[in-house]
DRENDO-1510 file (C-alpha; in Angstrom, 1 decimal, always signed):
<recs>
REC; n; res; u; v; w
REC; 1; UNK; +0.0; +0.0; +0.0 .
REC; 2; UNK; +1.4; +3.3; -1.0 .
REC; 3; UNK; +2.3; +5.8; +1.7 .
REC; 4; UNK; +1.0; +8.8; -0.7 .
REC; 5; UNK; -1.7; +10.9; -0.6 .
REC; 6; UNK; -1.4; +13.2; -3.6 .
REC; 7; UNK; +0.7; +13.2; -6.4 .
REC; 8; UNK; +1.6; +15.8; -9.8 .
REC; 9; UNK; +3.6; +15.1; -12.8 .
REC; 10; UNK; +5.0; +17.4; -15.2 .
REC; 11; UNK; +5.8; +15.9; -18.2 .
REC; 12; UNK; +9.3; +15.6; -20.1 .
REC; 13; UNK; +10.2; +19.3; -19.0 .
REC; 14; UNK; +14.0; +19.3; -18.9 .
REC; 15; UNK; +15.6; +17.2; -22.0 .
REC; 16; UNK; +12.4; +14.6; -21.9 .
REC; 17; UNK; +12.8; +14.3; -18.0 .
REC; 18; UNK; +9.7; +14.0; -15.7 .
REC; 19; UNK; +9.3; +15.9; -12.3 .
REC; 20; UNK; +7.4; +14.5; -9.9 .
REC; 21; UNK; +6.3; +15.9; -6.4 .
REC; 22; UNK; +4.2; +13.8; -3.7 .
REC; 23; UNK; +2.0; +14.2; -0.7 .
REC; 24; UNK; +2.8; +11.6; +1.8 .
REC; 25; UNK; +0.2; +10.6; +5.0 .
REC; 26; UNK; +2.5; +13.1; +7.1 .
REC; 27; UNK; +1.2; +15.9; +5.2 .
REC; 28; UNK; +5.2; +16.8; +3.3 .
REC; 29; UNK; +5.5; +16.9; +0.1 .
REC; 30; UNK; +8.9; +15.3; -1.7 .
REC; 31; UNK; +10.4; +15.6; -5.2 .
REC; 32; UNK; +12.5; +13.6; -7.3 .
REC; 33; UNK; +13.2; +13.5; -11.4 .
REC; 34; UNK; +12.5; +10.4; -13.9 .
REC; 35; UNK; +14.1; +9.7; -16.9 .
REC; 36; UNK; +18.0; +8.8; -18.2 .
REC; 37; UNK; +19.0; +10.8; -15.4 .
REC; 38; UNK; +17.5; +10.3; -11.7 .
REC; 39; UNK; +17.3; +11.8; -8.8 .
REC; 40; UNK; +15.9; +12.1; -6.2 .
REC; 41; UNK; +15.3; +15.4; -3.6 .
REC; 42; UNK; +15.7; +14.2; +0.3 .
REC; 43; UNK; +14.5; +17.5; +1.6 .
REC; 44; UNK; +10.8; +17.4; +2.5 .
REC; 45; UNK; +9.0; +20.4; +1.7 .
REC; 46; UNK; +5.7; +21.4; +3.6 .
REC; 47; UNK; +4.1; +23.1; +0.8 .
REC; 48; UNK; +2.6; +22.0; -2.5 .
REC; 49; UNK; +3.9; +25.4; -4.2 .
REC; 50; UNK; +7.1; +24.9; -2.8 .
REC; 51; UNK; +7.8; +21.5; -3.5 .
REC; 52; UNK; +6.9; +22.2; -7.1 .
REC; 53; UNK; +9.1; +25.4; -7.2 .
REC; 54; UNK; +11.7; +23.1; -6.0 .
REC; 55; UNK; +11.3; +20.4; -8.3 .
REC; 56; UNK; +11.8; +22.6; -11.2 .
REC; 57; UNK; +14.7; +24.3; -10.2 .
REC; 58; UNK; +16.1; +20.8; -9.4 .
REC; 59; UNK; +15.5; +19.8; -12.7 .
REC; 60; UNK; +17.5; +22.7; -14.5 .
REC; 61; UNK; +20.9; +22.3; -11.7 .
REC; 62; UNK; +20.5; +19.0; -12.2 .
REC; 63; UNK; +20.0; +18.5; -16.2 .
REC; 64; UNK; +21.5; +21.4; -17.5 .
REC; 65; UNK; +23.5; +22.6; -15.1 .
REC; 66; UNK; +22.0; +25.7; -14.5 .
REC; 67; UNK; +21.8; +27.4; -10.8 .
REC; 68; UNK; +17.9; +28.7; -11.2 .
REC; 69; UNK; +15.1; +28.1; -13.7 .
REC; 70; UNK; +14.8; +30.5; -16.5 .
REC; 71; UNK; +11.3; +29.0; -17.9 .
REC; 72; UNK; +9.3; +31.8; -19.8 .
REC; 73; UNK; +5.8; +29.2; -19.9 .
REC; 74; UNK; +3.9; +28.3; -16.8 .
REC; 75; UNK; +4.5; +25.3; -15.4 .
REC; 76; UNK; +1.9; +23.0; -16.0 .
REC; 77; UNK; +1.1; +20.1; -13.3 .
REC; 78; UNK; -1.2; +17.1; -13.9 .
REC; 79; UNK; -2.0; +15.0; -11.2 .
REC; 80; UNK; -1.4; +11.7; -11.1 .
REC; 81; UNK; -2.7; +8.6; -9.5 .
REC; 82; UNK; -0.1; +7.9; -6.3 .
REC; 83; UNK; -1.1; +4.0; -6.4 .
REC; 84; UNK; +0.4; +3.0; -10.1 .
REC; 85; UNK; +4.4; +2.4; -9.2 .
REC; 86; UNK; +4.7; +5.8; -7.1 .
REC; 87; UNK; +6.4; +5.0; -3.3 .
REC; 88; UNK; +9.4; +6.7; -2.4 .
REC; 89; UNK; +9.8; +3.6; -0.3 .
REC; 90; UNK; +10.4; +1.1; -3.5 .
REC; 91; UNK; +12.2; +4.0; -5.1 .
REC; 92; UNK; +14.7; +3.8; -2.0 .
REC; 93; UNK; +15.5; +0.1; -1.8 .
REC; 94; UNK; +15.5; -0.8; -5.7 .
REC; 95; UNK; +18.8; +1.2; -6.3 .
REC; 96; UNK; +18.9; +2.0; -10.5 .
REC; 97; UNK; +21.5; +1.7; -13.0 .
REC; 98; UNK; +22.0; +2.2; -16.4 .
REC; 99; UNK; +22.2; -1.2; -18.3 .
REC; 100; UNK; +21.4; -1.4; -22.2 .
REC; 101; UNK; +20.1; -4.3; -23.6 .
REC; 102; UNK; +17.3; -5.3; -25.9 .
REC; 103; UNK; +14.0; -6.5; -24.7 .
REC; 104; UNK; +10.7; -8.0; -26.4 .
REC; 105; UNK; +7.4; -8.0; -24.9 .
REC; 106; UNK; +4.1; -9.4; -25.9 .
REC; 107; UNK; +0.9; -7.0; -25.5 .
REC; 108; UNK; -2.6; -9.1; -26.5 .
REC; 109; UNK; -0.3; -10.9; -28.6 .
REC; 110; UNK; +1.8; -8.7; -30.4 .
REC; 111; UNK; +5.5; -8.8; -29.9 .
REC; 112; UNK; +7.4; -5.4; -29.6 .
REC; 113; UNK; +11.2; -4.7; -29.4 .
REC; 114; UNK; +12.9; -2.1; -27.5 .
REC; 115; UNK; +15.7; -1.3; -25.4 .
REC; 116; UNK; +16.3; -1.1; -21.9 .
REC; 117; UNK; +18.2; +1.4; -20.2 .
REC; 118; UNK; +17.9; +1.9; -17.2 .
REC; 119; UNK; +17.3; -1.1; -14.8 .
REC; 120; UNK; +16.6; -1.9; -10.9 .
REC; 121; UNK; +15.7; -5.6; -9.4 .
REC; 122; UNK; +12.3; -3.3; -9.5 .
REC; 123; UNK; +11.7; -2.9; -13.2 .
REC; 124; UNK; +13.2; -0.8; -15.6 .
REC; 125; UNK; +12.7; +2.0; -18.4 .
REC; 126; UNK; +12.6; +0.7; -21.8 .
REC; 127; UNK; +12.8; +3.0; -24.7 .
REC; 128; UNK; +10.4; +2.6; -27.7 .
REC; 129; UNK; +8.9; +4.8; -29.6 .
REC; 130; UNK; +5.4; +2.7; -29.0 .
REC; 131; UNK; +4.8; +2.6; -25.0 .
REC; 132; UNK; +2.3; +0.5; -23.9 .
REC; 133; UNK; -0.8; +2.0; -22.4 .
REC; 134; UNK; -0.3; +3.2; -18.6 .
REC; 135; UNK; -1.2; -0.3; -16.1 .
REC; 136; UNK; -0.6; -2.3; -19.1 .
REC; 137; UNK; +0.6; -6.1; -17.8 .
REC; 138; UNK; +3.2; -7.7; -20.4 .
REC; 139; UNK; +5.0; -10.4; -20.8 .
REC; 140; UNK; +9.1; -9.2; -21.1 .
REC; 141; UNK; +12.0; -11.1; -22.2 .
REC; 142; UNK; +15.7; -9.8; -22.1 .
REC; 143; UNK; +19.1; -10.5; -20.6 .
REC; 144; UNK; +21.2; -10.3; -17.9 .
REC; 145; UNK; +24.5; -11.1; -18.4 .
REC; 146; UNK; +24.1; -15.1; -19.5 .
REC; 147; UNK; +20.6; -15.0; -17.4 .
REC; 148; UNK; +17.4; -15.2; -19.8 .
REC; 149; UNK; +15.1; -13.0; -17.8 .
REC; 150; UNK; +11.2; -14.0; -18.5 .
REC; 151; UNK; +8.6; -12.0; -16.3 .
REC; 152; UNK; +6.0; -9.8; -16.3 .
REC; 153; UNK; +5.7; -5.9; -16.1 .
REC; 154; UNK; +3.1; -3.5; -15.5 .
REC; 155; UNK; +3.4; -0.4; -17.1 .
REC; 156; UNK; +3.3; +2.6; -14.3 .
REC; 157; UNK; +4.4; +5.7; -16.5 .
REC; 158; UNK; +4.7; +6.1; -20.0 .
REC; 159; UNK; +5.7; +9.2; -22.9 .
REC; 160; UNK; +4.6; +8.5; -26.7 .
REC; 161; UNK; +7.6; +8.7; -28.7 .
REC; 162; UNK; +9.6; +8.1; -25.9 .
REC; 163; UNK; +9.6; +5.0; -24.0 .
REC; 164; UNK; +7.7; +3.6; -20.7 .
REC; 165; UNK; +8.6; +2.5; -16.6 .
REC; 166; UNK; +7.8; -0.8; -16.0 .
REC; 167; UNK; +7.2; -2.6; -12.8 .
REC; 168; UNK; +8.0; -6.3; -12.6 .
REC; 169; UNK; +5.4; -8.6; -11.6 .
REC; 170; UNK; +7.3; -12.0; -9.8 .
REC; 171; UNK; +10.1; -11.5; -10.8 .
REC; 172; UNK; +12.1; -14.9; -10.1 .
REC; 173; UNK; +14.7; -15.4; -7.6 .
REC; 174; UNK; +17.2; -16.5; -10.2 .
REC; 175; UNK; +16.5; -13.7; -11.8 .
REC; 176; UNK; +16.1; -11.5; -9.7 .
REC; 177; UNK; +19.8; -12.5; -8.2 .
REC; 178; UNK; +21.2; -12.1; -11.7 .
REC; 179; UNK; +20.2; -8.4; -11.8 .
REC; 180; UNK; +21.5; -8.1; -8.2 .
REC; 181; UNK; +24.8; -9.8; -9.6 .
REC; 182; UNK; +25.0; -6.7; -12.5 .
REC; 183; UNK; +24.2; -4.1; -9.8 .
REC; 184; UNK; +26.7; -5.3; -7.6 .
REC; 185; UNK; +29.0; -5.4; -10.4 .
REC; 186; UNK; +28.4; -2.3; -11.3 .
REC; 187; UNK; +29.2; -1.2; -7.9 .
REC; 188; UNK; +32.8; -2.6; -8.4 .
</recs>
């Protein structure tokens, strides 16, 4: 069970990066970034406004390098549902890295290719320029090292054009210890 309350999205602001803040049951709102480049903001802001302020500054230091945002447009915000893949608590314990391989899953019987690139023993982001529909459930193939990884994955974000975050679905221990193996590797 998710520990949020209240979530908003802005889509692929900052080089097709999404910014994310969320109301937790204590009443603070936190921040963090999606896309090729992560992160995650540990201070906890108290204030919708400010947590959204915060998150797009974070976005520009962060992504560009810049020290403030310099955005002419408003900043638009769409909320999103804080149940579908959004707990700062997963987020914390399925540490990411980048790892590119290919991957094929089947959607009501149709097989797609794409490529993942960023992977956790959580799920992963998997570039294609057809996502799958948000909650989507397919059923992924791809490899880990000499490990043939079969599971399934529900899709909790997704950008047309761009790619989609999937969450595994029982993932198997050997499998899920051969993407533990790469992280740890990786770690090296």
């Amino acid at each position: 069970m998710s520990n949020l309350l209240l979530a908003h999205r802005q889509k692929a602001h900052v080089l097709k990066h999404d910014l994310y803040v969320a109301q937790r049951t204590d009443g603070n709102w936190h921040v963090w970034i999606e896309g090729k480049k992560p992160i995650q903001h540990e201070t906890v802001f108290t204030d919708q406004v400010e947590a959204k302020r915060a998150a797009h500054s974070l976005a520009h230091c962060h992504l560009e390098g810049k020290p403030f945002c310099d955005c002419t447009a408003e900043s638009l915000w769409e909320p999103v549902r804080p149940d579908v893949g959004i707990s700062f608590a997963e987020r914390r314990h399925a540490k990411r890295f980048n790892h590119s391989c290919e991957i094929q899953w089947q959607d009501q019987g149709i097989l797609t290719i794409g490529r993942i690139e960023n992977l956790s023993a959580g799920g992963a982001f998997i570039e294609t320029l057809n996502p799958a529909p948000e909650g989507s459930v397919l059923k992924l193939s791809f490899q880990v090292g000499s490990a043939d990884v079969e599971t399934k994955g529900q899709v909790i974000h997704q950008r047309p054009n761009y790619g989609m975050g999937v969450r595994f679905l029982g993932l198997r221990p050997p499998d899920h210890a051969a993407i533990a193996n790469l992280l740890d590797a990786e770690d090296d």
